[in-house]
mmCIF file as gemmi writes it, N, C-alpha and C atoms, coordinates in Angstrom:
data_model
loop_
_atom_site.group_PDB
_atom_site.id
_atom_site.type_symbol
_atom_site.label_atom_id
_atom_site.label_alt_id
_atom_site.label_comp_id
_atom_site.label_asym_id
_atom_site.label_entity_id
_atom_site.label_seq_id
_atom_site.pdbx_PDB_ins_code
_atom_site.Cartn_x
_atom_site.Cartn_y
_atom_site.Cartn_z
_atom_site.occupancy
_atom_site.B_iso_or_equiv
_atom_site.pdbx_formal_charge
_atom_site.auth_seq_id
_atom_site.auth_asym_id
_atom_site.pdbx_PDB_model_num
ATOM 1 N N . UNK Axp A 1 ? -30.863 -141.708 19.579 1 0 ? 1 A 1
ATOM 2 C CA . UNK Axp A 1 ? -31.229 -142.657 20.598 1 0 ? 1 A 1
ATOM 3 C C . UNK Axp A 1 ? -30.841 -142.127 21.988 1 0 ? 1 A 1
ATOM 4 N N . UNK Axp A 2 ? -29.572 -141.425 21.824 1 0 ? 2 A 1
ATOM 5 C CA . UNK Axp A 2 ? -29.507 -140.508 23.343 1 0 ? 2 A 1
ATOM 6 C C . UNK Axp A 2 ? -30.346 -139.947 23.671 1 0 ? 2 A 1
ATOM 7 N N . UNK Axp A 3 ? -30.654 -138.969 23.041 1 0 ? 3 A 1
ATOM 8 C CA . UNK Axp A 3 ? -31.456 -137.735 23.127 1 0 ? 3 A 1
ATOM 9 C C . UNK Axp A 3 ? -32.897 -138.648 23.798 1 0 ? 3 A 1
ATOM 10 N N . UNK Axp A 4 ? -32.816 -139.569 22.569 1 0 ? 4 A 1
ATOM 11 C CA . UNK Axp A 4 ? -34.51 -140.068 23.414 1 0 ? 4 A 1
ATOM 12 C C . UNK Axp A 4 ? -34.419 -140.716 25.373 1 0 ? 4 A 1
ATOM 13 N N . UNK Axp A 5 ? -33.097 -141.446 25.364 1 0 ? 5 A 1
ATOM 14 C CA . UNK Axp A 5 ? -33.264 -141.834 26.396 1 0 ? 5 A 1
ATOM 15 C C . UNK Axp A 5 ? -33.47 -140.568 27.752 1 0 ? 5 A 1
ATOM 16 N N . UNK Axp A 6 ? -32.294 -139.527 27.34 1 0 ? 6 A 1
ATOM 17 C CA . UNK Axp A 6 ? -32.341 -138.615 28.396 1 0 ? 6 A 1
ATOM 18 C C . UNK Axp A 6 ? -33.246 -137.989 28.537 1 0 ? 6 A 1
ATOM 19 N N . UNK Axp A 7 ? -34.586 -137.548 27.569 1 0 ? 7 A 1
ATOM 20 C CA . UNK Axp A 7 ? -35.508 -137.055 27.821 1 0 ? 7 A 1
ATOM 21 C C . UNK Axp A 7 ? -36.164 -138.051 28.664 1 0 ? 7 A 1
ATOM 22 N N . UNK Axp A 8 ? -36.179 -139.022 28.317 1 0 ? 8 A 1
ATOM 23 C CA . UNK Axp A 8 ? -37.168 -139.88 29.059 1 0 ? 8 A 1
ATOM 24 C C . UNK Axp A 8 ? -36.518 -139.788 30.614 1 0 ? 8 A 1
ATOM 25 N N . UNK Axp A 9 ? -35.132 -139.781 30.772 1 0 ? 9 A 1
ATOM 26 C CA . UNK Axp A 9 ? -34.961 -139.716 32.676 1 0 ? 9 A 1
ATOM 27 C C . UNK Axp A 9 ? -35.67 -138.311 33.062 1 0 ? 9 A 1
ATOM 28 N N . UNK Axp A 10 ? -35.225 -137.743 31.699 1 0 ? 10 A 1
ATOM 29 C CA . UNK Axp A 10 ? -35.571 -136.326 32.79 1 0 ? 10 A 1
ATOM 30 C C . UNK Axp A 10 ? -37.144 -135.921 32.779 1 0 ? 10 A 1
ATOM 31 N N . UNK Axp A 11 ? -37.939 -136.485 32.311 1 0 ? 11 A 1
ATOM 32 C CA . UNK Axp A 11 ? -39.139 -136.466 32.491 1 0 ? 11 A 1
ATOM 33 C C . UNK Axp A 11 ? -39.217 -137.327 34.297 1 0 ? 11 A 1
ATOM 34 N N . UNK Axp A 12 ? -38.87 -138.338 34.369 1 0 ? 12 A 1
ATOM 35 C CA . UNK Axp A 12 ? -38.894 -138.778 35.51 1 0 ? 12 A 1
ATOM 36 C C . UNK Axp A 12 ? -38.422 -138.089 36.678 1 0 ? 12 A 1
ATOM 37 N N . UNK Axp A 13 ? -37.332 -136.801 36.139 1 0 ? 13 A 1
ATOM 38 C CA . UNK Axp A 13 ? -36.744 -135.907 37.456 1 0 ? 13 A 1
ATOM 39 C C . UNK Axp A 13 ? -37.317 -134.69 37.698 1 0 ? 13 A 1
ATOM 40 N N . UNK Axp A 14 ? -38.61 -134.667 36.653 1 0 ? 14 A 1
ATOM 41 C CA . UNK Axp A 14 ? -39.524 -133.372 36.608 1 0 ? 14 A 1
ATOM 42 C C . UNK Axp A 14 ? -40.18 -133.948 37.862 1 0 ? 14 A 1
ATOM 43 N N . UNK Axp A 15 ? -40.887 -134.897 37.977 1 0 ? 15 A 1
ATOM 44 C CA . UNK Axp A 15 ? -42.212 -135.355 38.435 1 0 ? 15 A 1
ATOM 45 C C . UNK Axp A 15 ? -41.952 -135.846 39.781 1 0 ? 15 A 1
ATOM 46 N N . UNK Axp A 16 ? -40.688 -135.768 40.132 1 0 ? 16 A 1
ATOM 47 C CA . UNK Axp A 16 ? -39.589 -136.023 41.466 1 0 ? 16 A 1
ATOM 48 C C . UNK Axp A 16 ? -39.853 -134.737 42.231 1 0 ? 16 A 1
ATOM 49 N N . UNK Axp A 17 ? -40.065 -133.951 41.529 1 0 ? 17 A 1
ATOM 50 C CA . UNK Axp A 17 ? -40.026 -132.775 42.129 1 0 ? 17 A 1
ATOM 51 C C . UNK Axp A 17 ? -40.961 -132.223 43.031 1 0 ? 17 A 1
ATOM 52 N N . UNK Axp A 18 ? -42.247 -132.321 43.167 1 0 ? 18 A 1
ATOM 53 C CA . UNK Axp A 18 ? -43.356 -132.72 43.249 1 0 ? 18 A 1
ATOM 54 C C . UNK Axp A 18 ? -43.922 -131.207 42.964 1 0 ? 18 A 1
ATOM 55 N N . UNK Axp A 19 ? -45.377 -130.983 44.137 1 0 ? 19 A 1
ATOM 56 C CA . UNK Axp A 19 ? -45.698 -129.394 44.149 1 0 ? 19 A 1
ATOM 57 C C . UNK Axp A 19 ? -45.514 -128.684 45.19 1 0 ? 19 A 1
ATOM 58 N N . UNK Axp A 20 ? -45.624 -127.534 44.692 1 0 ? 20 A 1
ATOM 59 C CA . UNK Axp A 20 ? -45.571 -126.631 45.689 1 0 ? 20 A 1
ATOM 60 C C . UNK Axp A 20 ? -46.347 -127.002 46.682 1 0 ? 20 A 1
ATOM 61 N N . UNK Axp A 21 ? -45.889 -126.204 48.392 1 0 ? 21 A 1
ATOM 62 C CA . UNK Axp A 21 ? -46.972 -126.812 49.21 1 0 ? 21 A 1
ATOM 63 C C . UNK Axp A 21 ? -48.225 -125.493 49.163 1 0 ? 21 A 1
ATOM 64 N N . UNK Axp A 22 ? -49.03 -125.676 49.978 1 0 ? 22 A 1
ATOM 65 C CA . UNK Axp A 22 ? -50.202 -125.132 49.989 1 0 ? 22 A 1
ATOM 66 C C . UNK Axp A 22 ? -49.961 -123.935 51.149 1 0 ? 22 A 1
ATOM 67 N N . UNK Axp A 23 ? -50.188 -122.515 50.895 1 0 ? 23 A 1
ATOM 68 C CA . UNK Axp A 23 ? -49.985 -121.391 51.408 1 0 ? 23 A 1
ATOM 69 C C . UNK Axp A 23 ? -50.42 -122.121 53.593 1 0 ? 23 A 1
ATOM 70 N N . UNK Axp A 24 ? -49.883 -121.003 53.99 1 0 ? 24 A 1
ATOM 71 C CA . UNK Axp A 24 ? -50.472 -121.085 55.174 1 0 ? 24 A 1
ATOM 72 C C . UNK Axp A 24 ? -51.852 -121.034 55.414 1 0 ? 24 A 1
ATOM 73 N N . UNK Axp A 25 ? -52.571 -121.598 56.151 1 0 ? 25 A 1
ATOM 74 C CA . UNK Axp A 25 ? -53.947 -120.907 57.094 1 0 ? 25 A 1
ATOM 75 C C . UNK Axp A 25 ? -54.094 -119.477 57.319 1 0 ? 25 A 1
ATOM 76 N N . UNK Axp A 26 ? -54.911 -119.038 57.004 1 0 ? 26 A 1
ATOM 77 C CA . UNK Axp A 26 ? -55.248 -117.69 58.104 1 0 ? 26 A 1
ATOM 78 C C . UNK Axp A 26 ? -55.562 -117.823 59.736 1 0 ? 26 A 1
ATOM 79 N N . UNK Axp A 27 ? -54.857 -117.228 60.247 1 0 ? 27 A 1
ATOM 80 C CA . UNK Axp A 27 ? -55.342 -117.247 61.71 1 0 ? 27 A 1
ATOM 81 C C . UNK Axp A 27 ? -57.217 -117.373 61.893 1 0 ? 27 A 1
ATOM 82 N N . UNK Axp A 28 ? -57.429 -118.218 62.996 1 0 ? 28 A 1
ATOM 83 C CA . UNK Axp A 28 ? -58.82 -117.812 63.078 1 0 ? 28 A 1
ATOM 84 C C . UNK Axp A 28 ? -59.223 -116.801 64.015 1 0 ? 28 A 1
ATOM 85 N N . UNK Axp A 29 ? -60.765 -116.761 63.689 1 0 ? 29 A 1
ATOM 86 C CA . UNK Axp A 29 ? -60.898 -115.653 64.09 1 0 ? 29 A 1
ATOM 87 C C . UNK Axp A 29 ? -61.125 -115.454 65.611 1 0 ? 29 A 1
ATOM 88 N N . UNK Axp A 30 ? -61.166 -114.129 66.016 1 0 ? 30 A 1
ATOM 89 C CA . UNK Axp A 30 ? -61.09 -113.945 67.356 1 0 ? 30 A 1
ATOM 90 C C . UNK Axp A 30 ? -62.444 -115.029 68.231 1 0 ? 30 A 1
ATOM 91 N N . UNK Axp A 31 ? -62.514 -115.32 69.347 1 0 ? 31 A 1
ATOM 92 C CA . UNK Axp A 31 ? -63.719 -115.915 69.745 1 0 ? 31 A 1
ATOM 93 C C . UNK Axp A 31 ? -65.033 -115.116 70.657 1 0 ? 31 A 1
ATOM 94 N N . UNK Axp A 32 ? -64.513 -114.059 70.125 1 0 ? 32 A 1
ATOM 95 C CA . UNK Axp A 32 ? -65.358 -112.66 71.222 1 0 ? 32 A 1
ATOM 96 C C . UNK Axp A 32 ? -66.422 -112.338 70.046 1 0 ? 32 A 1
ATOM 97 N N . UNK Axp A 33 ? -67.854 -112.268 70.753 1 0 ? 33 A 1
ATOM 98 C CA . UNK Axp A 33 ? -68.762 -111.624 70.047 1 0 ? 33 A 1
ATOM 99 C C . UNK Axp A 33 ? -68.462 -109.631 69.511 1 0 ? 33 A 1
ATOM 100 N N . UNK Axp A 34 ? -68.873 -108.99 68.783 1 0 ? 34 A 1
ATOM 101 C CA . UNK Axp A 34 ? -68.75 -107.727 68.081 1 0 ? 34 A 1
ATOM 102 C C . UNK Axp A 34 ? -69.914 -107.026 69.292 1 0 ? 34 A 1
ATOM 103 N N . UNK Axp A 35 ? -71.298 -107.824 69.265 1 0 ? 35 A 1
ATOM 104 C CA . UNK Axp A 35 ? -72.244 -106.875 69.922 1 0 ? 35 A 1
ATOM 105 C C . UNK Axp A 35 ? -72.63 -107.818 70.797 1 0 ? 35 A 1
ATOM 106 N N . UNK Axp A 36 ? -72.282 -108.297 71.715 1 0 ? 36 A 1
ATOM 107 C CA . UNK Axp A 36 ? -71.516 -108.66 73.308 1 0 ? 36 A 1
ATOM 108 C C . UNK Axp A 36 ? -72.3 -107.534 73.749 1 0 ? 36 A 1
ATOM 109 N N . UNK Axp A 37 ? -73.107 -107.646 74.778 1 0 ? 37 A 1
ATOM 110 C CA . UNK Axp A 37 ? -74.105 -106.249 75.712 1 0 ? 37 A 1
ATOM 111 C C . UNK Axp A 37 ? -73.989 -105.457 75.142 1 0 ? 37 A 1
ATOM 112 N N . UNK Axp A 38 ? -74.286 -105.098 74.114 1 0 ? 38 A 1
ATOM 113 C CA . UNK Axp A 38 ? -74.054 -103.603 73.154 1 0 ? 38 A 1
ATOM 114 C C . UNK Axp A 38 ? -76.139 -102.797 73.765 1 0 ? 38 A 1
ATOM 115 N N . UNK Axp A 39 ? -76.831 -103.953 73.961 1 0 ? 39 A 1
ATOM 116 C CA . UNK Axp A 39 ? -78.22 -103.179 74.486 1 0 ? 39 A 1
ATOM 117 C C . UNK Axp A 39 ? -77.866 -102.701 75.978 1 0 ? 39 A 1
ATOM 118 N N . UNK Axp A 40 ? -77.166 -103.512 77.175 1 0 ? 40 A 1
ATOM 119 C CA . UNK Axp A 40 ? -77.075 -103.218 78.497 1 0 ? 40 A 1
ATOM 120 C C . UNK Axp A 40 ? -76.305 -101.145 77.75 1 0 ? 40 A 1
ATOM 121 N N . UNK Axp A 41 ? -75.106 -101.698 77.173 1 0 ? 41 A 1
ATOM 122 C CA . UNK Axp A 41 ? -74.584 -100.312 77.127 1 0 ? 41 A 1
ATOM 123 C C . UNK Axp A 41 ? -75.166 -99.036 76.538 1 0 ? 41 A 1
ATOM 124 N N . UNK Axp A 42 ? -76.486 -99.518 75.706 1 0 ? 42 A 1
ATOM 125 C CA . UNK Axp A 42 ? -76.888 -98.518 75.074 1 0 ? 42 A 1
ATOM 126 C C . UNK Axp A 42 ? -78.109 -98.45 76.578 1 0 ? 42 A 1
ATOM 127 N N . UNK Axp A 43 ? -78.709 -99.081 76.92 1 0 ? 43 A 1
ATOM 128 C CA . UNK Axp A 43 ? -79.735 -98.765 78.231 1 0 ? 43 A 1
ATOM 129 C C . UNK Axp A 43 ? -79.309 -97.142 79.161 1 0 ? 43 A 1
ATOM 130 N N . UNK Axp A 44 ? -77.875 -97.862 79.485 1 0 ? 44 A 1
ATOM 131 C CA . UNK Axp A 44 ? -77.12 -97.746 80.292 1 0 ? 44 A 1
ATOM 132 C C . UNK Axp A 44 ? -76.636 -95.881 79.801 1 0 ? 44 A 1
ATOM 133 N N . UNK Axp A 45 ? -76.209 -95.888 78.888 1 0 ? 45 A 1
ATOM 134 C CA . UNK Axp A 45 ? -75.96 -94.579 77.96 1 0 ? 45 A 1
ATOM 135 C C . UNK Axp A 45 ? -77.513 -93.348 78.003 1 0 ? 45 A 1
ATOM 136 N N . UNK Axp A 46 ? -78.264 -94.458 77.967 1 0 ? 46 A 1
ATOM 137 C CA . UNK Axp A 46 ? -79.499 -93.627 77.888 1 0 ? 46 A 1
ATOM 138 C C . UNK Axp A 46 ? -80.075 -92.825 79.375 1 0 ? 46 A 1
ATOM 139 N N . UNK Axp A 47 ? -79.935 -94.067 80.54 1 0 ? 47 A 1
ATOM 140 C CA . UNK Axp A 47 ? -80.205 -93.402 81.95 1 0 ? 47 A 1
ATOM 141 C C . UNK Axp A 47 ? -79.074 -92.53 82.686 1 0 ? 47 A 1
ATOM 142 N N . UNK Axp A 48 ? -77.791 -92.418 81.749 1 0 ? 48 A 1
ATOM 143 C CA . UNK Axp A 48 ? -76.899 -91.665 82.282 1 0 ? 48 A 1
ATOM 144 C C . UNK Axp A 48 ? -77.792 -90.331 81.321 1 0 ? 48 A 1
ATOM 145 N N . UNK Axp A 49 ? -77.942 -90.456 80.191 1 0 ? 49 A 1
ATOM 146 C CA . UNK Axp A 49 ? -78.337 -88.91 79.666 1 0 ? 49 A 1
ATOM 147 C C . UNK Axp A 49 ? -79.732 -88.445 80.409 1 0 ? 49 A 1
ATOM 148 N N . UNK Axp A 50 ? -80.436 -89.134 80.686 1 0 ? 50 A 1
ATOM 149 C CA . UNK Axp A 50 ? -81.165 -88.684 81.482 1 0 ? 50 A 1
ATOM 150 C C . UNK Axp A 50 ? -81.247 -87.998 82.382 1 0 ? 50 A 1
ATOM 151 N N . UNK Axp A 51 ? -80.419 -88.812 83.119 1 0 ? 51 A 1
ATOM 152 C CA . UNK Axp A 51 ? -80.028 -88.319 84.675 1 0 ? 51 A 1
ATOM 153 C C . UNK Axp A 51 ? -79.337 -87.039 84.395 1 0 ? 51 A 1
ATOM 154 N N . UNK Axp A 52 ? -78.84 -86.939 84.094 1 0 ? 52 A 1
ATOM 155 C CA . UNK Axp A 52 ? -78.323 -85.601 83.324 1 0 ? 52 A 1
ATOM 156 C C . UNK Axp A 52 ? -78.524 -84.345 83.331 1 0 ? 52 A 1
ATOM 157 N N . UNK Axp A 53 ? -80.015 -84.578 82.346 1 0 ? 53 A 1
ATOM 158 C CA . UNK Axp A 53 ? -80.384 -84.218 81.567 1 0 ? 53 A 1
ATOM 159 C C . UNK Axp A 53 ? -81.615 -83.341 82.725 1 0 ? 53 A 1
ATOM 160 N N . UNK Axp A 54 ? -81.669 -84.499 83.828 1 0 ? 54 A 1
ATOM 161 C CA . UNK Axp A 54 ? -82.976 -84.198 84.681 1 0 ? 54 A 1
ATOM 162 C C . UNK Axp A 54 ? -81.933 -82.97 86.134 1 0 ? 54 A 1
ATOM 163 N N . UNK Axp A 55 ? -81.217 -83.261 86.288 1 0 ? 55 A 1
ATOM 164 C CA . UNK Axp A 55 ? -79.915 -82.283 87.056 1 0 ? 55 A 1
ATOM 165 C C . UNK Axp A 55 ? -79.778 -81.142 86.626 1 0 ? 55 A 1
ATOM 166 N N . UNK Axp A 56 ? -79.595 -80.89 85.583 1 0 ? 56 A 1
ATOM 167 C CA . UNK Axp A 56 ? -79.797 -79.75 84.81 1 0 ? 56 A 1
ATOM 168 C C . UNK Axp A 56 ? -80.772 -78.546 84.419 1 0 ? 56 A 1
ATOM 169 N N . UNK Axp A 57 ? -82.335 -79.765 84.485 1 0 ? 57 A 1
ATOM 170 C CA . UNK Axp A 57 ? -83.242 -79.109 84.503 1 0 ? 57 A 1
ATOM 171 C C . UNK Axp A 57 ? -83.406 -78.419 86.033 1 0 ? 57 A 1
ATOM 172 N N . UNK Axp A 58 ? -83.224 -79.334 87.284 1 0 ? 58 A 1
ATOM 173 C CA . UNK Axp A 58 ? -83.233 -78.869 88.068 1 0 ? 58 A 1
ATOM 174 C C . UNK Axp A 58 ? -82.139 -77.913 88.737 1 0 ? 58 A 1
ATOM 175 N N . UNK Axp A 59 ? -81.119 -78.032 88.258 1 0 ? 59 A 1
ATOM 176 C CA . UNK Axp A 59 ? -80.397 -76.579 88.604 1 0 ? 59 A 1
ATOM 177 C C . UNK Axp A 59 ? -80.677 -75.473 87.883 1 0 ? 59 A 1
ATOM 178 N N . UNK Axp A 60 ? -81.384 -75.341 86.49 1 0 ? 60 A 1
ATOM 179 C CA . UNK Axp A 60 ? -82.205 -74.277 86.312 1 0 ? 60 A 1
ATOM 180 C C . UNK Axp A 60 ? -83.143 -74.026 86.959 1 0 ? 60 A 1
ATOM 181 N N . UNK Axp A 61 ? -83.925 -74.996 87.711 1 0 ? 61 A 1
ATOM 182 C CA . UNK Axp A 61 ? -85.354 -73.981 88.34 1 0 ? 61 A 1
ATOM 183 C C . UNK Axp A 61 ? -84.443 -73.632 89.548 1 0 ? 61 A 1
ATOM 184 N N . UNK Axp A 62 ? -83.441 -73.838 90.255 1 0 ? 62 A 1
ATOM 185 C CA . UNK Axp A 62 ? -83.067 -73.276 91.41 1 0 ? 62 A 1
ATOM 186 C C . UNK Axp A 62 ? -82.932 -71.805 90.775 1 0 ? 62 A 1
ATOM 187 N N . UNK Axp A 63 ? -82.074 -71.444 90.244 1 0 ? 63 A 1
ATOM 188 C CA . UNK Axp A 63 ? -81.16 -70.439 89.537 1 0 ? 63 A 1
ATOM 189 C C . UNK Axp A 63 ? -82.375 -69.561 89.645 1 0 ? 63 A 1
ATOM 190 N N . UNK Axp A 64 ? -83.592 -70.006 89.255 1 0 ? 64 A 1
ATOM 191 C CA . UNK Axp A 64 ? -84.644 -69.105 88.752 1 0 ? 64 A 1
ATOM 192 C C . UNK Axp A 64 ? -85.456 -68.668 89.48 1 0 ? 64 A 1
């Protein structure tokens, strides 16, 4: 009759216990776009090689 009663509290001091809590959040994520003017910079990349590209040609015909 012991035995039965003390199981029975200690069932009640299991359930006292409660649960674990729930892990943290992950941070969110940044609020900045990835490809944010990624065309201005590629434009931009392109009339610099140009320009370049056209300087070059013309300091060869001097040379020549």
């Amino acid at each position: 009759m012991l035995a039965s009663i003390l199981f029975f509290f200690m069932s009640f001091a299991s359930m006292a216990q409660g649960a674990t809590p729930p892990p943290p959040m992950p941070p969110p994520p940044p609020g900045l776009p990835i490809d944010g003017g990624i065309l201005m910079l590629f434009i931009l990349a392109l009339s610099l090689g140009i320009y370049k590209a056209y300087k070059m040609s013309n300091k060869a015909d001097l040379l020549s």
